[in-house]
Structure formats: structure tokens, C-alpha cells
C-alpha positions as CSV (number, residue, x, y, z in Angstrom):
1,X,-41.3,114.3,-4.1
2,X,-38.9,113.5,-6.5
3,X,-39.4,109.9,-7.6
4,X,-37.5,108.3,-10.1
5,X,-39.7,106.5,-12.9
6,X,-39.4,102.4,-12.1
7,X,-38.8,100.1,-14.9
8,X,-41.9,98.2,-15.9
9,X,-42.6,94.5,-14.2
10,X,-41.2,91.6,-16.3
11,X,-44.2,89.4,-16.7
12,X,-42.8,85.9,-15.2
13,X,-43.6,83.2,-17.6
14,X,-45.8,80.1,-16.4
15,X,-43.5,76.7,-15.4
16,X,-45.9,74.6,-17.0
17,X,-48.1,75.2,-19.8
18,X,-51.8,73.2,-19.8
19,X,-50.8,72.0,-23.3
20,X,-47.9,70.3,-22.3
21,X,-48.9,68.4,-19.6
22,X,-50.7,65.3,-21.0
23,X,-47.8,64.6,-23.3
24,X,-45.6,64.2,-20.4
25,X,-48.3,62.1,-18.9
26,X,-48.5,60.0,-21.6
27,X,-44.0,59.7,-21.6
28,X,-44.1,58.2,-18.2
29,X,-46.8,55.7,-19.3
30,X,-44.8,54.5,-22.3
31,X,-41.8,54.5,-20.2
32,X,-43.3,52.1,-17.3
33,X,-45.0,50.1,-20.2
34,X,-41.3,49.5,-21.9
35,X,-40.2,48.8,-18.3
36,X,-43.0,46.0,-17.7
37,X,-42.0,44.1,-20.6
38,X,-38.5,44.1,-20.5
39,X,-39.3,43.0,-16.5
40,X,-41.6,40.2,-18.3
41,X,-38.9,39.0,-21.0
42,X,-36.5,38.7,-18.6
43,X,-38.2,36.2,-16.6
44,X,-39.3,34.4,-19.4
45,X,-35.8,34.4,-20.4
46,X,-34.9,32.6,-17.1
47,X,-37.8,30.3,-17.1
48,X,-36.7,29.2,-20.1
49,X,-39.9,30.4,-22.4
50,X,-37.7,31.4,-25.0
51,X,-35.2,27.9,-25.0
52,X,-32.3,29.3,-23.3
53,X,-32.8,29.6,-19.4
54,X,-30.4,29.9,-17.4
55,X,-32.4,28.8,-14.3
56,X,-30.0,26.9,-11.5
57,X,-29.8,23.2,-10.1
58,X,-30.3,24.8,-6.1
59,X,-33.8,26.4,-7.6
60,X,-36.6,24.5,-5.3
61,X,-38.0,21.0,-7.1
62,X,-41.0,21.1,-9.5
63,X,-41.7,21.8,-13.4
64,X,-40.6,25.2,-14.2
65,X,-40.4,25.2,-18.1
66,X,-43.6,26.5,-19.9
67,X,-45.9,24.5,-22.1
68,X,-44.2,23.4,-25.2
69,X,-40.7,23.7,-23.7
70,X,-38.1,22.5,-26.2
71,X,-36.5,19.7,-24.4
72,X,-33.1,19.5,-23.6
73,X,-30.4,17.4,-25.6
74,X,-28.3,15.8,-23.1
75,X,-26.5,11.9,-22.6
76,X,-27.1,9.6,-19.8
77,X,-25.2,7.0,-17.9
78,X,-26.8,4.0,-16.3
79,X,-26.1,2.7,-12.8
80,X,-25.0,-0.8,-13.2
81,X,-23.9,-3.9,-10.8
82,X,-20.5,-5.1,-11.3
83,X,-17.6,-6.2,-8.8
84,X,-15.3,-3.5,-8.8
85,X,-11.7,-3.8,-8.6
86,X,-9.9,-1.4,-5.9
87,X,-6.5,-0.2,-7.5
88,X,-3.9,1.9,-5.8
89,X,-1.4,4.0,-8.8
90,X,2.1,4.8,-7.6
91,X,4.6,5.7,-9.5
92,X,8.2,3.4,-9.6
93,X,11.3,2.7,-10.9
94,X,12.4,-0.2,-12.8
95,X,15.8,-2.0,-10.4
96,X,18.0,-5.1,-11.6
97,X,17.7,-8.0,-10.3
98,X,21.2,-8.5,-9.8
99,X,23.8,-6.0,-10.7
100,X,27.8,-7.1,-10.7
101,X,30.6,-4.9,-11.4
102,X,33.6,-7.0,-13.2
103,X,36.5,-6.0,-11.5
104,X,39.9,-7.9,-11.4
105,X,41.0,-9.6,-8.2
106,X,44.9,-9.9,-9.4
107,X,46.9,-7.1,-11.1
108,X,47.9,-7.5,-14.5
109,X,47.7,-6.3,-18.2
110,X,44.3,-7.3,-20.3
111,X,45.3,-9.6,-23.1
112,X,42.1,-10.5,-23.8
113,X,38.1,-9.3,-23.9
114,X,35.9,-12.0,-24.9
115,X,32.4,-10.4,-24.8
116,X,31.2,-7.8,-26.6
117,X,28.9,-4.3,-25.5
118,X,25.4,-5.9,-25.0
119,X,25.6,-9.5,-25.4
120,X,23.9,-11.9,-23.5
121,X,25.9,-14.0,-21.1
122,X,25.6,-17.1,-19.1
123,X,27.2,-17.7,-15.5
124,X,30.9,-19.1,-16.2
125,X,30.7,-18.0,-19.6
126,X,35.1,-15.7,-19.9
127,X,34.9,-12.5,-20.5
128,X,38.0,-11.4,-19.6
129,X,42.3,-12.7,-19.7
130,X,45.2,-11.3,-17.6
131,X,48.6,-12.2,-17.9
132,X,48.8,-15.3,-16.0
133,X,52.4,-15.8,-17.0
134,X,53.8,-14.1,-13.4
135,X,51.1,-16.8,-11.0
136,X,51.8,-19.6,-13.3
137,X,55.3,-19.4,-12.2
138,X,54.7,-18.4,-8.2
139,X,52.5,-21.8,-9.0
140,X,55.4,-23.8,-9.9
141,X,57.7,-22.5,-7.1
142,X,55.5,-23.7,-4.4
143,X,55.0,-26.9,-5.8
144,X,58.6,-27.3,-6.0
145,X,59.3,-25.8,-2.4
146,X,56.3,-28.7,-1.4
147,X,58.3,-31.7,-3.1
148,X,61.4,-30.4,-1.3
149,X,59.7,-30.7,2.3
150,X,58.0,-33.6,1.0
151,X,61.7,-35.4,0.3
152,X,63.0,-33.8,4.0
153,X,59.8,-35.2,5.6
154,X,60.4,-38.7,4.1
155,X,64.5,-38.8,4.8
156,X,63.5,-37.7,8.6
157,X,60.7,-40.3,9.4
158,X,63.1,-42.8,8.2
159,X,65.7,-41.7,11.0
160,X,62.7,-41.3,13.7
161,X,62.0,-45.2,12.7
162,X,66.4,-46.0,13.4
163,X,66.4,-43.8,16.5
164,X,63.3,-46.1,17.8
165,X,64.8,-49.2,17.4
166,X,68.1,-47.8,18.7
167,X,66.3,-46.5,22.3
168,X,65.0,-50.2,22.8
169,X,68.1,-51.2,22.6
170,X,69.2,-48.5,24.7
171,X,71.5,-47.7,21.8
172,X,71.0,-43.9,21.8
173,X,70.1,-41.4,24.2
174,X,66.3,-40.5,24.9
175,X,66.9,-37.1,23.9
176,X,68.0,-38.0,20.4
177,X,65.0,-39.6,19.8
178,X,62.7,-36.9,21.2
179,X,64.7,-34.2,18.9
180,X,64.0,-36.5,15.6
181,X,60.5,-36.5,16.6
182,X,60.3,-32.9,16.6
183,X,62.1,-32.8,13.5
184,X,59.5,-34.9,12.1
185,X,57.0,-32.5,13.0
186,X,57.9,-29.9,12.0
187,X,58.6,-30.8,8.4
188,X,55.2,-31.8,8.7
189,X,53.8,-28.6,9.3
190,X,55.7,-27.1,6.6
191,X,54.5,-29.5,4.0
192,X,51.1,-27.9,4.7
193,X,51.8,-24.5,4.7
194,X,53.4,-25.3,0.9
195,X,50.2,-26.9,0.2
196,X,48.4,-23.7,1.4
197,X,50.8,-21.7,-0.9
198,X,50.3,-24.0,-4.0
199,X,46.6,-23.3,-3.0
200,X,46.8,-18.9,-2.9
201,X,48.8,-19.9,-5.7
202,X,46.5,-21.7,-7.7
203,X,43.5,-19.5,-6.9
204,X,45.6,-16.2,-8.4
205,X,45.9,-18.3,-11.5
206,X,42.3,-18.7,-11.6
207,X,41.8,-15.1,-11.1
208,X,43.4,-14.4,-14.7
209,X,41.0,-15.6,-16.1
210,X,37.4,-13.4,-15.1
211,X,34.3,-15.2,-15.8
212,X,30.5,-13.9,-15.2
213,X,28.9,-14.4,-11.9
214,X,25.5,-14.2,-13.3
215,X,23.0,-14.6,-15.7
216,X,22.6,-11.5,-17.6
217,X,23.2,-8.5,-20.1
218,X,26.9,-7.1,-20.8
219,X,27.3,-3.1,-20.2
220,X,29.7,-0.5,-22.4
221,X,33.1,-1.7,-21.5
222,X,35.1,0.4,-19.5
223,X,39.0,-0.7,-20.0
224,X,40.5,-1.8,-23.4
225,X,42.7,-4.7,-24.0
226,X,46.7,-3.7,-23.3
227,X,45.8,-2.0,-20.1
228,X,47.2,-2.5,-16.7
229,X,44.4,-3.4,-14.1
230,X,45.0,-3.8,-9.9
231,X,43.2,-5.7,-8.1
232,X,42.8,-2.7,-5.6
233,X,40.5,-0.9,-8.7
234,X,37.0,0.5,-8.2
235,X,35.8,1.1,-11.6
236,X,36.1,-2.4,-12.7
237,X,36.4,-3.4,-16.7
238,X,32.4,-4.1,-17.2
239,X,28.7,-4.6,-15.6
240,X,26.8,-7.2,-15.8
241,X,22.9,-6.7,-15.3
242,X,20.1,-9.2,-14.2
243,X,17.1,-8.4,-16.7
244,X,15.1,-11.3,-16.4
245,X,13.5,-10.9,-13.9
246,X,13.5,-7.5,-12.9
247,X,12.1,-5.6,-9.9
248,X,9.9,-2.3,-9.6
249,X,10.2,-0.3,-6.2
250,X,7.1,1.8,-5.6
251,X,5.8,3.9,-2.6
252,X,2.0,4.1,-1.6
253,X,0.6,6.7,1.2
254,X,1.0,4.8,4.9
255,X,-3.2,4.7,4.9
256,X,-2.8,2.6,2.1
257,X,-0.9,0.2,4.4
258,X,-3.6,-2.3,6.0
259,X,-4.9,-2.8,2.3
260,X,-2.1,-3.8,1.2
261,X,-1.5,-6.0,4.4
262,X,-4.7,-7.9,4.1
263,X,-4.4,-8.6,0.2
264,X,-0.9,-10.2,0.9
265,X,-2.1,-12.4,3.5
266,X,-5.4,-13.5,0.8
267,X,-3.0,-14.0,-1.6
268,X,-0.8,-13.1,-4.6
269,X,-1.5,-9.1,-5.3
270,X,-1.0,-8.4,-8.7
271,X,1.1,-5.3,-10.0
272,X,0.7,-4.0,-13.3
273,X,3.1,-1.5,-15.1
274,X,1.3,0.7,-17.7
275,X,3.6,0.8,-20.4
276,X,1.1,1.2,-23.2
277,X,-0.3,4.7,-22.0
278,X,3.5,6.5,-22.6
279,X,4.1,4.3,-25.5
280,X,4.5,6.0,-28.6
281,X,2.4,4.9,-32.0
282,X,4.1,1.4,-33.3
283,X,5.3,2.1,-36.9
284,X,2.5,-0.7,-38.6
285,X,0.0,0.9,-37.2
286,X,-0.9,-1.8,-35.0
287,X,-2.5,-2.0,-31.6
288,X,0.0,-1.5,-28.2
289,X,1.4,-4.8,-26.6
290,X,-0.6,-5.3,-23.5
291,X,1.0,-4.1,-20.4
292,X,3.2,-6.3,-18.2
293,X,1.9,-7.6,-15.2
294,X,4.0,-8.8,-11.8
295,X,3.2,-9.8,-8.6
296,X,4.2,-8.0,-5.1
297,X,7.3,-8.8,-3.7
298,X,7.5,-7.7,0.0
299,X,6.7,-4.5,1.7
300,X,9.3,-2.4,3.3
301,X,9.8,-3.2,7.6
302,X,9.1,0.7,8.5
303,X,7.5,4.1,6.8
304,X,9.2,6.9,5.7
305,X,8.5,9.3,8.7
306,X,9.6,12.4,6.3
307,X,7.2,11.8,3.7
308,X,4.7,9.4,5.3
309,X,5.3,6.8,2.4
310,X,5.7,3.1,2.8
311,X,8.0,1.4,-0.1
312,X,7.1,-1.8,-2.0
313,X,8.9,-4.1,-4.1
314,X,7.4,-6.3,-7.1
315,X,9.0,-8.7,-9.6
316,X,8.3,-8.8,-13.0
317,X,9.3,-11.6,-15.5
318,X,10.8,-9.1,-18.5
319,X,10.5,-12.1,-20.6
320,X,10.3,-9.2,-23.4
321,X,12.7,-7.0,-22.0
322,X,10.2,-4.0,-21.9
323,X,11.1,-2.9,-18.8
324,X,14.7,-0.9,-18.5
325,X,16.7,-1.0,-15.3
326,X,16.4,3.1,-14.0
327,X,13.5,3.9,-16.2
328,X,10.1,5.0,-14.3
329,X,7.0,3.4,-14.7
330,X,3.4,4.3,-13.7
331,X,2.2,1.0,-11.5
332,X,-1.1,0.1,-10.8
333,X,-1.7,-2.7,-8.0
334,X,-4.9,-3.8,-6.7
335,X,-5.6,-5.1,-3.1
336,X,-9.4,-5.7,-3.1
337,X,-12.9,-6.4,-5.1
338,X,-16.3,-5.1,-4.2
339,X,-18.7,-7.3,-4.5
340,X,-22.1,-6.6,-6.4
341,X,-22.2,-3.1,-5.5
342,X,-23.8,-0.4,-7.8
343,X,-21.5,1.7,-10.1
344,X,-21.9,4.8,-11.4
345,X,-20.0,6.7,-13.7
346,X,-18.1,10.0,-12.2
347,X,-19.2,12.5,-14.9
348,X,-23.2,11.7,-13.8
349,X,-22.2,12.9,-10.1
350,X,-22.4,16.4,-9.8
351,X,-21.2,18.6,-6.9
352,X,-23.6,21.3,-5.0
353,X,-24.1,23.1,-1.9
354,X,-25.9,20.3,0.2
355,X,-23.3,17.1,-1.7
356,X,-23.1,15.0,-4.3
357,X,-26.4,14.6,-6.6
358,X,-27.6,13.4,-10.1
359,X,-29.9,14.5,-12.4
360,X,-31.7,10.8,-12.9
361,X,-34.1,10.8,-16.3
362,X,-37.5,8.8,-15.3
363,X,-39.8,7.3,-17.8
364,X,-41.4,10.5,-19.0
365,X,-38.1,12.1,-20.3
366,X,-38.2,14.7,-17.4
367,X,-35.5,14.9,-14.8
368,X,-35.5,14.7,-11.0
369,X,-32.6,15.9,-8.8
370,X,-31.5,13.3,-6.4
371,X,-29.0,13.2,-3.8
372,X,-26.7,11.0,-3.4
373,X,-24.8,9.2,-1.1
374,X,-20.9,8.1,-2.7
375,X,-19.0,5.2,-0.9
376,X,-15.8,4.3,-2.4
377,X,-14.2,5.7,-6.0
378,X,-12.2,4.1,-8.1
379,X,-11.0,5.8,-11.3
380,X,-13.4,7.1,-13.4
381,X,-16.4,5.1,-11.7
382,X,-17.8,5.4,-7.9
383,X,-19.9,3.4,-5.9
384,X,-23.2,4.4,-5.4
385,X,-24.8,3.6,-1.4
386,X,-27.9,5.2,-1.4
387,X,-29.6,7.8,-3.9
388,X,-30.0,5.2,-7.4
389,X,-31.1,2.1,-7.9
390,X,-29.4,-0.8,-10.6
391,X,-30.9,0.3,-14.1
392,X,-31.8,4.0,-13.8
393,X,-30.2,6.6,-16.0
394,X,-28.6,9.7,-14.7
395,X,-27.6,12.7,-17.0
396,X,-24.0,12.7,-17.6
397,X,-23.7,16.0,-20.1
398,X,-25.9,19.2,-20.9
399,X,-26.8,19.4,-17.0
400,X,-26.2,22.5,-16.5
401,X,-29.3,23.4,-18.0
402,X,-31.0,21.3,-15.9
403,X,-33.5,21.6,-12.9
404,X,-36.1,19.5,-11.8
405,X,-38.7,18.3,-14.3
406,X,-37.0,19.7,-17.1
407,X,-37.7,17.9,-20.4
408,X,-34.5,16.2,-21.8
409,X,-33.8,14.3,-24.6
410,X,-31.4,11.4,-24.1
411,X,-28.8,11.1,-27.0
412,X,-26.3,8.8,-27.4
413,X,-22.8,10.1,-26.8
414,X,-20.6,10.7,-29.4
415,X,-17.9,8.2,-30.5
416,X,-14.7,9.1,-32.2
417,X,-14.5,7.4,-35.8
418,X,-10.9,6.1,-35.7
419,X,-9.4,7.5,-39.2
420,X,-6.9,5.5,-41.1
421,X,-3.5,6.3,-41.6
422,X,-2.6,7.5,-44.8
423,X,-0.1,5.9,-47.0
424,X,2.6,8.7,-47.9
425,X,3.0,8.5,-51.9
426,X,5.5,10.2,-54.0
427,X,5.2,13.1,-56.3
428,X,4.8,9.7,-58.9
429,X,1.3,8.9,-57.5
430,X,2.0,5.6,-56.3
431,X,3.4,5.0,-52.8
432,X,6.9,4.5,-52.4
433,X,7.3,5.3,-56.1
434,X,6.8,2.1,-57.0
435,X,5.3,2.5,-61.0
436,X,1.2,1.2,-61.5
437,X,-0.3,1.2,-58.0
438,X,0.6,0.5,-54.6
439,X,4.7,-0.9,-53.3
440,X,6.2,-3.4,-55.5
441,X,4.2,-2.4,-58.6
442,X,0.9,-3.8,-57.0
443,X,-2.0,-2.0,-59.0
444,X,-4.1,0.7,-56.7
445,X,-8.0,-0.3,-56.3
446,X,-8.6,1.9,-59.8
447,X,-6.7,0.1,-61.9
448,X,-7.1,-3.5,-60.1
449,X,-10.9,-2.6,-61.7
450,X,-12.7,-1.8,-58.4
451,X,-15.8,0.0,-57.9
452,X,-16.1,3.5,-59.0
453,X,-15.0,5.9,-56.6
454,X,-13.1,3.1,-54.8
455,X,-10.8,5.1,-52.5
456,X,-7.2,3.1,-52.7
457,X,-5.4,2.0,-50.0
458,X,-4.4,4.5,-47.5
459,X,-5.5,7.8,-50.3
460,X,-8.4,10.0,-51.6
461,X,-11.0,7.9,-53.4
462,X,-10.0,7.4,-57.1
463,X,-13.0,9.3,-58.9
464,X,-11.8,12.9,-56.9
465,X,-8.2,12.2,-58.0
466,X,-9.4,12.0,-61.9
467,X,-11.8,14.8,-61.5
468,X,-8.7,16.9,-59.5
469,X,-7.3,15.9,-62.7
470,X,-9.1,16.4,-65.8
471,X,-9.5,19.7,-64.3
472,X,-6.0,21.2,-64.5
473,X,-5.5,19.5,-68.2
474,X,-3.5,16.5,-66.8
475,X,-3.9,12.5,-67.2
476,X,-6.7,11.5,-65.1
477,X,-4.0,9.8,-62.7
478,X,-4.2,9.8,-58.7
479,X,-2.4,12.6,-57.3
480,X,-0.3,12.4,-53.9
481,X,-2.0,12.9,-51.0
482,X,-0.6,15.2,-48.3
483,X,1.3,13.2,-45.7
């Protein structure tokens, strides 16, 4: 038959050559091997072979850090005894004593102001005049209208006495004398209703004159002399403020309540108002006054049932006048003591899963990780019930670091260096411009001949000033330092 010729057979080439096969063998080998040790250096890494694990505080107890481990730098705080002092902080505001609004009690025009905006003022002391000029003359009218009844009253006794002797002699009628009695009594009664008008009289001349009810400080005046004033006005002409002593109203949390109960029945609670916290730098540079201390007044007669807040009072002597009628103060009372108790600082407790612990240093400059059981805190320091004993050391920074038996190294915290406050000096080199040295003309430490290098008061030291100096071509003087 007829058969078409059939293209020749593609010859299939082989998958996989013998020759290659052992260097793909010997890929996957290096591969694994680069897999091993990266495994490896990671766990070194967090066991901390290399000095910078990352291993966690909840990692079960033992050494974990190899041979030769650097140790950890870290600072430690040491449990100590003390009596502790329980304060409560609230926050207050600062109420007069006594607060009087000078208002007049008689209408009239303001001929004179005696006191002036601020001053300092005595009970009795005038501080204001009306025109008396109208009550001095209602004044005189009813004493005249008295001496009138006074002259009617004498004139009809004298008849009562005739009209007596007259009825014993049966001379007049019964009746007669009966009406001069009246008469008699009547005038009387009169003479003491115009001794009660010489009195409303004499009181509405006092008014004119307005003097101060209390001991205290004088307000911003609020009517000018010339002006008509009623006695029926609110506003008043000035107030008068009680500063010495002054209260403080506070409010404390209702659980606070039996605290403060029991510490007023022990005895005087002390209230202190932290002044020097808010106060701004003095201008000398000196250290804050210390802060005013009170005692508690009273405690309000019911809670605040919308914010569950109980309001106290205490009283503060203001002998300085530091505290300000409507200002707010921070207030810090406290109601109890604890007793010989063991302290420890609040930034050696740390916080995990299972509670409080510590990371306590023992004598071979390892750590152990210790739980602890907190009673009561009280600012920056709590009280320690069970977990430390009086003299042990627990770590209060670099803990995170830390498991147990980690090698630390205790260091000793760091302490701010207070720097002093430069002196601001003039483009003239001296401060305040005064010429040669320091105010008034006072030589600086170079030129008093101090030691070389001597830095002057409140500047750069002398010998960097000269150098600064010599450098630009310029006198070797002392340059101003930046303010």
C-alpha cells in the first residue's frame, strides 16, 4: 500500500544528567548547613551569648547566661524601715474668712472716701461720708417735738396733783380727775415714742458715716465720691476681705471618710498646701519658701451623692499672704502613720502575669525574681508585707534585661549636677555694663588676680575668653556670654 514516509523520532533528552546530580547534592547540604547556624545564632542571640538577649522575666528560674556573660549595668533600691506617713491629695480652693460688701444703709450723695484700693483696715476704722446734713436736722426735730411733750407732760401732772387735792375735798367731780389722769398718760406715752424717734434719728446719723465691720483687706472701689447711693443698693461702694486667716475647701473620695474620722478624733490633722511645686523660679535664684501648713477645720454633715465626694474645710494662718482668696491649691492632708513597716521604692516593683515582683540582687551580683506581696502605697514608695526583708536590694532600672541569675552590676544612679545661673553681661563684657568686672565696677575673678582659668562669677572661665580673643585679633578681654 501506499504509505506515507513518517518523520524520524525526536530523541527525548534525559531529565537529569549523572554529572549534575552531586552538585545539587552538595546545594542542599550547604543550604541546611547555612540553615543550622543561623538556627544556632539565633538562640545564642536570645540566651544572651552575644550581650544582647532579649530573654523574658516569665522564662522559668535558673542561670541562663553562658560562661563569661557580660553582666548587666543596672541601679538598685534597698528596702528600708521607716514610719510612713499616709497622705490623701485633693485639690481646693482658697475662701475668705470673712467677706463684707460696704453698702450704705441711708441714701445720700458720697462726700467722702477715706480708704484707698488695697489698704489694710481695722474694724471701726471710716471709710466712707454721706451727707448727714438732711438726719442731722430730722435729729433736731425730734428732740424738739420731745421737749415739747416733755413741757405738756410737766404742765398736766401739775393739774392731776390740784385735781387730787380738789376730790378730797370733794371740790371737783370724780370724773375730772379720772380725765387728767388719762391726760397724764398719754403725754407719757408720747414722750417715749419721741425718744424712739430721736433714737431712728440718731442711728440714721450714724449711718453717714460707714465704717469697716472687719479686720481685713480693701477691694477696687466701686462708686466715686459725688454719687448718689440708696440704701435699697446691691452693689455696695467696696469689699472688704478677711485674709488672715484664710480657709481652703477641699473634697476627698467618701472611702477616704473613716480616715479622716479617726485622725480627727486622735487629734489635730495637719493640711498642707503645695505652693512651691507651681511656683515659678524666685528672681535671686534662691530656694522656694516652704509650703504653708493648716490644720482641718470640720468635715462637711453629708456626701455629695452625685459625685460620691465628701467636702472639707481647713484654716490656714496667711501670716504671709501666700494664699489668694478664689485661687486653687493642690492640698495634701495626712490622717495616719505606719509604724516600722518595710518600704520599698515603686520603680523596684515590677508588674507581671502572676503580680507584683522584684528582681532582688544577692551577694554574688546575680539576680533572683521574687514575688511580692504590696500592702499600702503612698506616693512614690509602698509597703512591702511579704516577698523582702529590711536591707536587701532590688533592681530599680536596666530590668528588663533581666531573668533569674543574670549577672548585674549595681551602679549608682545618676544625679543631676545643678548648673548655675549665668549672669547676663552686656556687649561691654562686664555685667550690667558696669566698666572693670562685675556690677558697680567690682573687678571679675581675672583681674581681682585669681587663679588661672578662674571662671568669673556667673561666666566662661577667664583663660577661654582670652584665648576666644587673641584669636580674632582683639584685646584679650572676657566676651559676653549668651544669656
Amino acid at each position: 500500500m501506499n504509505d506515507l514516509p513518517r518523520p524520524p523520532k525526536a530523541e527525548t533528552p534525559q531529565t537529569s544528567h549523572p554529572a549534575l546530580r552531586p552538585r545539587r547534592r552538595a546545594r542542599w547540604l550547604w543550604l541546611v548547613l547555612l540553615l543550622l547556624l543561623g538556627a544556632g545564632g539565633w538562640y545564642g542571640w536570645q540566651q544572651g551569648w552575644f550581650g544582647g538577649g532579649t530573654a523574658t522575666t516569665t522564662a522559668p528560674a535558673g542561670p541562663r547566661r553562658g560562661i563569661g556573660a557580660p553582666a548587666i549595668p543596672v541601679t538598685a533600691a534597698t528596702a528600708t524601715v521607716e514610719n510612713l506617713p499616709i497622705m490623701l491629695d485633693a485639690l481646693g480652693t482658697v475662701q475668705a474668712s470673712n467677706t463684707v460688701t460696704i453698702a450704705p444703709q441711708v441714701s445720700g450723695r458720697i462726700t467722702e472716701i477715706l480708704f484707698r484700693e488695697g489698704q489694710e483696715v481695722k474694724a471701726g476704722d471710716v471709710l466712707v461720708r454721706i451727707d448727714a446734713r438732711s438726719y442731722q436736722a430730722a435729729l433736731d426735730q425730734a428732740v424738739a417735738t420731745r421737749a415739747q411733750r416733755q413741757a405738756q407732760l410737766a404742765n398736766a401732772q401739775r393739774d392731776l396733783q390740784r385735781y387730787t387735792q380738789l376730790a378730797r375735798s370733794s371740790g371737783t367731780s370724780q370724773q375730772t380727775l379720772d380725765t387728767q389722769r388719762a391726760t397724764v398718760a398719754q403725754l407719757e406715752a408720747q414722750l417715749q415714742f419721741d425718744q424712739a424717734t430721736i433714737d431712728n434719728a440718731q442711728a440714721q446719723l450714724d449711718d453717714t458715716t460707714i465704717r469697716s465691720p472687719i479686720d481685713g483687706r480693701i477691694g477696687l472701689r466701686l462708686v466715686d465720691v459725688g454719687n448718689f447711693v440708696q440704701s435699697s443698693s446691691t452693689t455696695g461702694i467696696v469689699v472688704v476681705t478677711q485674709l488672715r486667716p484664710v480657709a481652703v475647701t477641699f473634697t476627698l473620695p467618701q472611702q477616704t471618710l473613716p480616715q479622716v474620722m479617726e485622725a480627727l478624733q486622735a487629734g489635730p490633722v495637719p493640711v498642707e498646701a503645695r505652693l512651691a511645686e507651681s511656683a515659678p523660679p524666685r528672681l535671686d535664684g534662691s530656694a522656694p519658701l516652704p509650703n504653708p501648713i493648716g490644720r482641718l477645720v470640720t468635715v462637711d454633715n453629708q456626701v455629695d451623692a452625685t459625685t460620691g465626694t465628701i467636702k472639707l474645710k481647713a484654716e490656714f494662718e496667711n501670716a504671709d499672704l501666700r494664699l489668694w482668696p478664689g485661687a486653687f491649691v493642690n492640698t495634701r492632708i495626712q490622717v495616719a502613720t505606719l509604724r516600722d513597716v518595710v518600704v520599698l521604692p515603686l520603680v523596684a516593683v515590677q508588674r507581671g502575669p502572676q503580680g507584683p515582683y522584684a528582681f532582688v540582687v544577692k551577694d554574688d551580683n546575680t539576680v533572683e525574681q521574687r514575688p511580692l506581696t504590696l500592702g499600702t502605697i503612698a506616693g512614690q514608695q509602698a509597703v512591702v508585707l511579704r516577698g523582702m526583708r529590711p536591707g536587701e536590694r532590688a533592681v530599680s532600672s536596666g530590668a528588663l534585661r533581666l531573668v533569674s541569675g543574670s549577672a548585674v552590676q549595681v551602679a549608682e544612679p545618676v544625679v543631676p549636677v545643678a548648673v548655675p545661673r549665668q549672669v547676663r553681661r552686656r556687649p561691654g563684657g562686664t555685667p550690667g555694663g558696669a566698666p572693670g568686672g562685675g556690677p558697680g565696677g567690682r573687678p571679675g575673678a581675672a583681674q581681682a588676680g585669681g587663679p588661672p582659668g578662674a571662671a568669673p562669677e556667673g561666666g566662661a572661665p577667664a583663660g577661654a575668653a582670652t584665648e576666644s580673643g587673641a584669636r580674632e585679633g582683639a584685646a584679650p578681654a572676657r566676651r559676653p556670654a549668651a544669656p
